[in-house]
C-alpha positions as CSV (number, residue, x, y, z in Angstrom):
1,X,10.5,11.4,-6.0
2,X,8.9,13.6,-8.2
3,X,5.4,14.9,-8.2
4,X,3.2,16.3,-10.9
5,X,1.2,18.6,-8.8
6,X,1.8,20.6,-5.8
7,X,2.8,18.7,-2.7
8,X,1.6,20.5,0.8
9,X,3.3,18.7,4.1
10,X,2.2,19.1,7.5
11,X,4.7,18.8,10.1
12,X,5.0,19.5,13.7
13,X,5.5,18.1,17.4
14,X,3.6,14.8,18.3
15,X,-0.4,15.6,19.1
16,X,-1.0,18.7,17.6
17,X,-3.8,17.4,15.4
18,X,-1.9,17.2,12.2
19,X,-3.4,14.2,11.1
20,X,-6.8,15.5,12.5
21,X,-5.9,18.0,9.4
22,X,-4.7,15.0,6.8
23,X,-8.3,13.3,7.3
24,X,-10.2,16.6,7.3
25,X,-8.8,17.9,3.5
26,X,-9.3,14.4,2.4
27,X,-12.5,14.0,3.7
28,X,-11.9,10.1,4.8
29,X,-10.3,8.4,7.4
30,X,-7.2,7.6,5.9
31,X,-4.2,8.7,8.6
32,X,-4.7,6.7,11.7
33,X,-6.2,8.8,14.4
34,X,-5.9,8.4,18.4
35,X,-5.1,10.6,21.3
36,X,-1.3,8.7,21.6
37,X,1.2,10.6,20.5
38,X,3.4,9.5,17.6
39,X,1.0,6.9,16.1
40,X,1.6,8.6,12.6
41,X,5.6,7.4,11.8
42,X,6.2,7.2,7.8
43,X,5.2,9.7,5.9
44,X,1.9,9.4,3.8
45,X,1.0,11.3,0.5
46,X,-2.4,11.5,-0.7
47,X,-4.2,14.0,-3.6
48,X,-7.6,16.2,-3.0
49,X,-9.1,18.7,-4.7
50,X,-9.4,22.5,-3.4
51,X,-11.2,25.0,-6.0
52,X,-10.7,22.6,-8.8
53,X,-6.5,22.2,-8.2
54,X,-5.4,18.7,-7.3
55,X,-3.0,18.9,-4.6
56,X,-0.9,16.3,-2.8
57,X,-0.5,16.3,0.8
58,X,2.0,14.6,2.9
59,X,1.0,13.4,6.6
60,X,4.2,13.5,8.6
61,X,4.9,11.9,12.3
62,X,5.3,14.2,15.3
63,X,8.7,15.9,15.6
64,X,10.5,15.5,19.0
65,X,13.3,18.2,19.6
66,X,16.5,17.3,22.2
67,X,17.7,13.9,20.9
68,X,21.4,13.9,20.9
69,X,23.2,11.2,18.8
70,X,24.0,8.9,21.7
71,X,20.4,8.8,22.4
72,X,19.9,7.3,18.8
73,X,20.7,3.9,19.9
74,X,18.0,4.1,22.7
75,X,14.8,5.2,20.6
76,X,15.1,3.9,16.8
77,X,11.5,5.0,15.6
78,X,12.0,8.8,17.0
79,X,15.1,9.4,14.9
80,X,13.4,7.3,11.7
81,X,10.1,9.7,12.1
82,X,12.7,13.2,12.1
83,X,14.3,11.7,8.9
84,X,11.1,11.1,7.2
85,X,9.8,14.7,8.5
86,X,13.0,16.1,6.5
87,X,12.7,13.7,3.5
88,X,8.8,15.6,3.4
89,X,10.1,19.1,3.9
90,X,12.4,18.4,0.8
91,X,9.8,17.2,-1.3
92,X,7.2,19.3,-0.2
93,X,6.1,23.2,-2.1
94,X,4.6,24.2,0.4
95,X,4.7,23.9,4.4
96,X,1.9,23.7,7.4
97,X,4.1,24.0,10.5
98,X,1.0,23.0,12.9
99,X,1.0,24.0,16.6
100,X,-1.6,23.6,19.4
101,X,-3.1,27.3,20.2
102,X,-4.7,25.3,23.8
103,X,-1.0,24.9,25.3
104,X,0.8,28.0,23.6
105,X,4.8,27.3,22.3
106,X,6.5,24.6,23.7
107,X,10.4,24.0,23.5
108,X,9.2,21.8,20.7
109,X,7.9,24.1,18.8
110,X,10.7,26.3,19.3
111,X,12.9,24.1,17.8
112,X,11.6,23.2,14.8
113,X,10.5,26.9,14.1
114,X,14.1,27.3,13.9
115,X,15.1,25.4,12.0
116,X,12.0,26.3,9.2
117,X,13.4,29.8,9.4
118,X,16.6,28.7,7.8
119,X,14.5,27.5,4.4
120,X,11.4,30.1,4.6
121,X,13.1,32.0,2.0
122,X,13.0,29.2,-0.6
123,X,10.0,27.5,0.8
124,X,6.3,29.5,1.6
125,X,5.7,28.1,5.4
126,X,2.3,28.4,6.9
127,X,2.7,29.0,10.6
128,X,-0.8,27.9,11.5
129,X,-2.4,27.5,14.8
130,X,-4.9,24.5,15.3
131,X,-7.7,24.1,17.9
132,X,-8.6,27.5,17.5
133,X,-12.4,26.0,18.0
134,X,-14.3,29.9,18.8
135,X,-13.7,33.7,18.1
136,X,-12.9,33.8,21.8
137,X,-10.1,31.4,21.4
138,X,-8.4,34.1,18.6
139,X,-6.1,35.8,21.2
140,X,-4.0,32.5,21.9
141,X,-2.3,32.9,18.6
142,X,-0.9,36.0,19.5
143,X,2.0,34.8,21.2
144,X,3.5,32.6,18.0
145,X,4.4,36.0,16.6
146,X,7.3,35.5,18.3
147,X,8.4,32.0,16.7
148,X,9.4,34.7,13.3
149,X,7.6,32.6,10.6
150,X,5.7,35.5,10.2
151,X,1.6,35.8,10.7
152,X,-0.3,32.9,12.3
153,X,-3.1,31.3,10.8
154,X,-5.8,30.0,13.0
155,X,-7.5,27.0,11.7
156,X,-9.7,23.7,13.4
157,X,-9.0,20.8,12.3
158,X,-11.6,19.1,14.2
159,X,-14.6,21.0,12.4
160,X,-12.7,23.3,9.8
161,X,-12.3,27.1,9.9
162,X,-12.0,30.0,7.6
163,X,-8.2,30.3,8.5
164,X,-7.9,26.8,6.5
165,X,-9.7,28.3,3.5
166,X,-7.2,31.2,3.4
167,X,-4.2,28.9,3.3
168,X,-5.5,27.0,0.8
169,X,-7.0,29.6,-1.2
170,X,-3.3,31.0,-1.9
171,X,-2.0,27.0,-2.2
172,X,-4.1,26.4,-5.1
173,X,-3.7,29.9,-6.6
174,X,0.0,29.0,-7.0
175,X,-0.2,25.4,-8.0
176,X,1.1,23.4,-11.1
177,X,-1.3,21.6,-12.7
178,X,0.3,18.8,-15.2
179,X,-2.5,16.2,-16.7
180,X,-1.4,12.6,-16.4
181,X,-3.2,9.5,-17.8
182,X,-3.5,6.8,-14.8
183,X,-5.0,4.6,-16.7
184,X,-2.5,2.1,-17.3
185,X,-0.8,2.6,-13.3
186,X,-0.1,-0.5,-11.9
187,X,-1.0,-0.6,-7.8
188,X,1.3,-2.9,-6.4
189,X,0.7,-3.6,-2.6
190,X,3.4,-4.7,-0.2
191,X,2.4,-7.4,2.1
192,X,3.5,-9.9,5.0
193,X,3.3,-10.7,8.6
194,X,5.4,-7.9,11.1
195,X,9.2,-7.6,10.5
196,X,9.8,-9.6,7.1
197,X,11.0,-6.4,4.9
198,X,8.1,-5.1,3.7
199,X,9.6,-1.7,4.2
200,X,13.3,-3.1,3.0
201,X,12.0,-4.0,-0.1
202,X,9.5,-0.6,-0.2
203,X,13.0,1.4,-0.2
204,X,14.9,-0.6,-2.2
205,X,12.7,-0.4,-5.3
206,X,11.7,3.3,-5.0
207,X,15.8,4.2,-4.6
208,X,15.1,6.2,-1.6
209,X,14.1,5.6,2.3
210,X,10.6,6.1,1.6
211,X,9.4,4.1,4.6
212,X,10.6,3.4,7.5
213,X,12.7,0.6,8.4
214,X,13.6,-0.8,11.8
215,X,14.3,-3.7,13.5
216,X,11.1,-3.4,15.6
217,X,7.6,-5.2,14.3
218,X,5.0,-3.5,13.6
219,X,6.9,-0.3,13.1
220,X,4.8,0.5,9.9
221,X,0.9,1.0,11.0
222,X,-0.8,3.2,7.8
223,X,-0.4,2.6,4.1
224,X,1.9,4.4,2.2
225,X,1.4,5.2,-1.5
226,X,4.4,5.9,-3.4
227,X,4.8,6.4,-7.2
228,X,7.4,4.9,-9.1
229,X,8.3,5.5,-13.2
230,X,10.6,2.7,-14.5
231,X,11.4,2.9,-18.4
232,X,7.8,4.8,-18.9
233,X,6.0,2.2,-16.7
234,X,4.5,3.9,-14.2
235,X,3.8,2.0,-10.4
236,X,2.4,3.1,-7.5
237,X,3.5,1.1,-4.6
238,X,1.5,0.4,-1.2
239,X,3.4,-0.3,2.1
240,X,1.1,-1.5,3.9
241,X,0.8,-2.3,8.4
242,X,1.7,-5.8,9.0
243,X,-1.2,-8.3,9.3
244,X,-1.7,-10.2,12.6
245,X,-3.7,-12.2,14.1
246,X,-7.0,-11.1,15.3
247,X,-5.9,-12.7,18.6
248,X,-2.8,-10.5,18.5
249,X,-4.6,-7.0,17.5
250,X,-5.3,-5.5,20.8
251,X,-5.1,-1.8,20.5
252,X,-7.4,0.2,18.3
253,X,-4.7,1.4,16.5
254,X,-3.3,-2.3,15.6
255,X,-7.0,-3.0,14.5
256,X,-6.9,0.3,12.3
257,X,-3.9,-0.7,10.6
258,X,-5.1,-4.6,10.0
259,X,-7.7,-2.9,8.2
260,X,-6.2,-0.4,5.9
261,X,-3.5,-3.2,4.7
262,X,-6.8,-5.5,3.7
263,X,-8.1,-2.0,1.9
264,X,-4.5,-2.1,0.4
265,X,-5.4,-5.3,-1.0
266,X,-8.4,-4.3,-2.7
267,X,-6.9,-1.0,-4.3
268,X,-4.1,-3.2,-6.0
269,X,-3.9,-4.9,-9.5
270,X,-1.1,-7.1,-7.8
271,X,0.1,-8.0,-4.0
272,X,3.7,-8.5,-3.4
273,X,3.2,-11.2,-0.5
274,X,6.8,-11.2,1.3
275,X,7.7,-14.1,3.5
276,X,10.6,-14.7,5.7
277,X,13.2,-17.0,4.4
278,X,14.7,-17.9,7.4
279,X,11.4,-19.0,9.5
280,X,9.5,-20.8,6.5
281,X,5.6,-21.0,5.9
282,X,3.7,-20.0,9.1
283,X,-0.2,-19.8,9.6
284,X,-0.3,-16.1,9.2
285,X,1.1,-16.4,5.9
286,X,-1.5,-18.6,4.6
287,X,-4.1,-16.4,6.1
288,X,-2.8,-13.9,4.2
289,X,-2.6,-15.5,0.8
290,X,-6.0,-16.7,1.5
291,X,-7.0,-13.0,1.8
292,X,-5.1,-12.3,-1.7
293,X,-7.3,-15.5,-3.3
294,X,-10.6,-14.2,-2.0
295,X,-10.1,-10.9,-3.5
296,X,-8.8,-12.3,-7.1
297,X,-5.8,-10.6,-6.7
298,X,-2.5,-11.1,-8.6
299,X,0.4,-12.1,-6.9
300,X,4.2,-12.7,-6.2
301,X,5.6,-14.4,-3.5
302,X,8.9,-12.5,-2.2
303,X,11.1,-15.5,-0.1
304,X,13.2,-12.6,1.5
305,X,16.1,-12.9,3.6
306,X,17.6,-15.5,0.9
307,X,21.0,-14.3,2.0
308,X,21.0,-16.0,5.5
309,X,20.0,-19.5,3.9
310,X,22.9,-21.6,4.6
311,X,24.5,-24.3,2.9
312,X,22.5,-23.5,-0.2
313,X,23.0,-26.5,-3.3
314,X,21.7,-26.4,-6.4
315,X,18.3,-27.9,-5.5
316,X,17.9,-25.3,-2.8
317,X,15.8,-23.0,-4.1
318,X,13.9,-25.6,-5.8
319,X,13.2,-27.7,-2.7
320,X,12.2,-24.1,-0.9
321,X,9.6,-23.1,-4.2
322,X,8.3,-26.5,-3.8
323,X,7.4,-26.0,0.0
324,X,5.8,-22.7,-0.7
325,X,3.5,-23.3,-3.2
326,X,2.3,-26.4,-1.1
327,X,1.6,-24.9,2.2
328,X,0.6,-21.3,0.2
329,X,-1.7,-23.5,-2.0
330,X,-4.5,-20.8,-2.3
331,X,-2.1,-19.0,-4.5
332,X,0.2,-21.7,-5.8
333,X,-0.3,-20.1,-9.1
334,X,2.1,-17.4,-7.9
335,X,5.5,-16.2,-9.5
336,X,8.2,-17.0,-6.5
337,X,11.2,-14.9,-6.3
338,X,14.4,-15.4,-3.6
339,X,15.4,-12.0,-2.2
340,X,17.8,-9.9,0.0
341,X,16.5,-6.4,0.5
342,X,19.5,-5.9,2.9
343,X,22.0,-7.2,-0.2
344,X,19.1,-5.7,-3.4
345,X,19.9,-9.5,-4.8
346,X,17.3,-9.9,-7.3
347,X,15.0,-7.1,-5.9
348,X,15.8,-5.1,-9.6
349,X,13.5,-8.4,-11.1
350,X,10.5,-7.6,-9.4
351,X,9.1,-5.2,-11.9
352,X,9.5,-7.5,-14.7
353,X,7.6,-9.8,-13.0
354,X,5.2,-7.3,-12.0
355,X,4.5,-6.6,-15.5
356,X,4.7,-10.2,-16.4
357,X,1.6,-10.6,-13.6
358,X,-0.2,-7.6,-14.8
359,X,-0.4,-8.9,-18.4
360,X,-1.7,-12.2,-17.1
361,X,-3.9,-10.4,-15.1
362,X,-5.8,-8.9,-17.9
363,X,-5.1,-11.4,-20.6
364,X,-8.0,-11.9,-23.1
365,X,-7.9,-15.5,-24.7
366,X,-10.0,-16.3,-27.9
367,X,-13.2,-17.8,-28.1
368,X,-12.0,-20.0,-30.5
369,X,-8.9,-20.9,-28.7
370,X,-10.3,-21.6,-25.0
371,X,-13.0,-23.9,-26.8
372,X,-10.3,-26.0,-28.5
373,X,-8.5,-26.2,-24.9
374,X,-11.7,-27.2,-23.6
375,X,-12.9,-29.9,-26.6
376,X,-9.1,-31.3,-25.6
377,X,-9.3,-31.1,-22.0
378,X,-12.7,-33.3,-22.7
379,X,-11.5,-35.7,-24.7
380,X,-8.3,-36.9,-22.3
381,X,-10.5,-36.9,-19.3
382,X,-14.4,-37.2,-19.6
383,X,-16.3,-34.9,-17.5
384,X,-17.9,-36.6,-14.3
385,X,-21.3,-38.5,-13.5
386,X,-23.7,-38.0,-11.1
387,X,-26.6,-40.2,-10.4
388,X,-25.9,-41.6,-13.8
389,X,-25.8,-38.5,-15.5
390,X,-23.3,-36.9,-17.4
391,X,-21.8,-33.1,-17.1
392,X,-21.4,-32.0,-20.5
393,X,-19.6,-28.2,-21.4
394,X,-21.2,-27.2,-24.6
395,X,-18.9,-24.2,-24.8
396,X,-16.8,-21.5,-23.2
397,X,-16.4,-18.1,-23.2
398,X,-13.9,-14.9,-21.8
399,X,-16.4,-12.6,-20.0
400,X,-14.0,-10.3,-18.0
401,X,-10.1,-9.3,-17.0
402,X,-8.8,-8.1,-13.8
403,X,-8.9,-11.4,-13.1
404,X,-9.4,-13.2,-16.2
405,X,-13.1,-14.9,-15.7
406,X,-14.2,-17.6,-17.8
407,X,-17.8,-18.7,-18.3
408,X,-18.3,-22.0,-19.7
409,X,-22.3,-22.9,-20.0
410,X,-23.3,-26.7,-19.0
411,X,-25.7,-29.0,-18.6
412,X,-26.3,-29.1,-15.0
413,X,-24.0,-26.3,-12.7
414,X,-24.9,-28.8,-9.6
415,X,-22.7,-31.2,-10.8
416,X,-19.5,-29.0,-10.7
417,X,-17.0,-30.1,-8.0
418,X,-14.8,-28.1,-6.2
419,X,-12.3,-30.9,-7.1
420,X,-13.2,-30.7,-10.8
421,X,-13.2,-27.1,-10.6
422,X,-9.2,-26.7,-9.7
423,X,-9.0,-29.5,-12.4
424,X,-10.2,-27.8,-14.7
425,X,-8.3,-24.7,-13.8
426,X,-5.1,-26.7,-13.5
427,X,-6.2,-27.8,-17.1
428,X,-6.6,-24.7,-19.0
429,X,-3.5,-22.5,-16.7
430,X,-1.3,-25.9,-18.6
431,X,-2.6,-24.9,-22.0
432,X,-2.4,-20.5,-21.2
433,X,0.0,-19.0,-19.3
434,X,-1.6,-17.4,-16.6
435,X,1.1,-17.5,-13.9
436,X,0.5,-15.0,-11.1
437,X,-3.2,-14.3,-12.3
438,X,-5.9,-16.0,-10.5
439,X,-8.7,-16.9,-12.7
440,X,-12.2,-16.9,-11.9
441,X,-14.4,-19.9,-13.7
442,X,-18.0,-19.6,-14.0
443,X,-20.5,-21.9,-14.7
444,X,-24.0,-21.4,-16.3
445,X,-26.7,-23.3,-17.5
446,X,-27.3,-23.6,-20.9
447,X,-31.1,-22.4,-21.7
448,X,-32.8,-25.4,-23.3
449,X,-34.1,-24.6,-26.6
């Protein structure tokens, strides 16, 4: 992946406060915080400012040293989290090899300072020493001398620290700096219950293991941006936590992650909504495309794990489309797609439909044109009665995109049905194509003259 700006990662063993650091620079919560190590596992890039450079900086999970490659089979996540620490050191300028200054050098530490020492000639590494809270405290980073990444810097990442001026200070003074209009990025967020491929089909569209992916649920707990360019498009795609049910989030760090993946929700133009194949519609899902409706989201619906679908006929996929939309009615105006991360069938279509959705989403349609679908829509089915009084639409207007939102000005709002509101809707989506776009209808009264 390449980045415009300078990238910074922060590496180092489990519980040394590195994503303590990650939420300090960025001045928000954003890397899940909590006193058990290894709760940070893919790696996350986000972009602040320091002296008017815009960095990037890449939150990376704890390191653990003295795995040996029959132990692989036995802990999946720990050798996942060392391959996305590498994946960061690769893309990363610069490096913050963090250690705790409270317990000195562990064999951990040792480890990993070694192998740093092999690349500190190509790459400028930061040996700097965290919970370095006082000036009394300044002698504990005496001892990392001796790990031959040259001086330590002692920082807090827990209220901030001089020592963390200085490394940025010499960061920013070396940093590229290439404008770049985001203005027409499309945010994309990744979504589903636990263990449906949200991750699979993260890595599959960005070419490279960008996320983490194991046969474990839940493996994924904080969002992960990543930027894609595809034939000048440019995407940036957000991995997000699987949601579960409230009943089901019992840890702290479950309910953190619930959270940012509705947050993902709101920073994205459209939601890739990826559903298991294999074990149909289930409540969650619909909980989740209800969440996609309420924010007027745009949407695909990704029936992974086509592959294992047995005894498919030519009315398979059909009969399987047709079951979706009706139980994931919220959002039945979704695009439906049939993929395999694990074979990449049909996971290259996905950003054509994307950008299929995203023009939907911020498709303008005439004034003239929407009242002449409305003056038809009129005439084939009158408008309903109430009390023996008649709704009458006198005329229609766009008002917005992002969804599309349509204000049509009436008689009497009151008299507006929730039933005649999705006719309507199913109405004027027959005569425009608005197919993965929700759209938002408004009703006003018209002032009486």
């Amino acid at each position: 992946m390449k980045h415009n700006q300078t990238t910074i990662a922060i590496i180092g063993r489990p519980n040394v406060g590195k994503s303590t650091l990650f939420n300090r620079l960025l001045k928000e919560r954003k890397s899940i915080v909590d006193d058990v190590p290894g709760v940070t596992r893919d790696r996350l890039y986000s972009d602040f400012n320091w002296n008017n450079k815009n960095l990037t900086l890449i939150d990376t999970g704890g390191l653990v040293s003295g795995i040996d490659q029959k132990s692989k089979i036995k802990d999946e996540i720990t050798n996942e989290i060392r391959k996305q620490v590498l994946i960061a050191t690769e893309d990363a300028d610069f490096i913050i090899f963090l250690v705790d200054g409270t317990t000195g050098i562990t064999s951990q530490d040792e480890k990993i300072a070694s192998n740093l020492r092999k690349i500190k000639d190509k790459k400028r590494i930061f040996l700097t020493v965290n919970k370095i809270d006082t000036e009394k405290q300044l002698d504990l980073i005496n001892e990392f001398y001796s790990l031959g990444l040259g001086e330590p810097y002692p920082i807090s990442a827990l209220s901030g620290s001089s020592g963390l001026a200085d490394i940025l200070d010499e960061i920013a003074s070396h940093s590229k700096q290439i404008k770049e209009d985001t203005r027409n990025i499309i945010r994309i967020a990744i979504l589903g219950k636990p263990n449906v491929g949200k991750s699979s089909i993260l890595n599959c569209l960005v070419g490279k293991e960008r996320s983490i992916v194991t046969p474990i649920a839940g493996t994924t707990r904080d969002c992960i941006d990543a930027k894609v360019t595809m034939d000048k498009d440019s995407f940036i795609l957000i991995d997000t936590a699987g949601l579960r049910r409230k009943s089901k989030v019992s840890t702290n760090i479950e309910r953190y992650a619930t959270m940012r993946s509705i947050n993902a929700i709101e920073r994205a133009d459209i939601v890739l909504l990826i559903i298991d194949s294999t074990e149909g519609i289930s409540d969650q899902d619909q909980k989740i495309a209800s969440v996609i409706k309420k924010r007027n989201k745009g949407s695909i619906i990704l029936a992974n794990k086509w592959d294992l679908i047995e005894n498919k006929t030519s009315t398979t996929i059909n009969r399987h489309q047709e079951n979706i939309l009706s139980k994931l009615h919220f959002i039945n105006y979704s695009q439906i797609l049939m993929t395999s991360a694990l074979e990449k069938k049909n996971v290259h279509k996905i950003w054509g439909l994307v950008k299929e959705v995203f023009a939907n989403y911020q498709k303008r349609i005439s004034t003239g044109k929407l009242n002449k679908a409305i003056e038809d829509i009129i005439l084939t089915t009158s408008p309903p009665t109430k009390k023996g009084k008649q709704l009458k639409i006198y005329y229609a207007t766009q008002a917005n995109i992002e969804p599309p939102e349509i204000v049509l000005f009436v008689n009497d709002s009151e008299m507006i049905s929730p039933q005649y509101e999705r006719f309507l809707e199913k109405e004027i989506r027959s005569r425009f194509d608005f197919s993965g776009s929700p759209i938002k209808l408004v009703f006003r009264n018209k002032r009486k003259n």
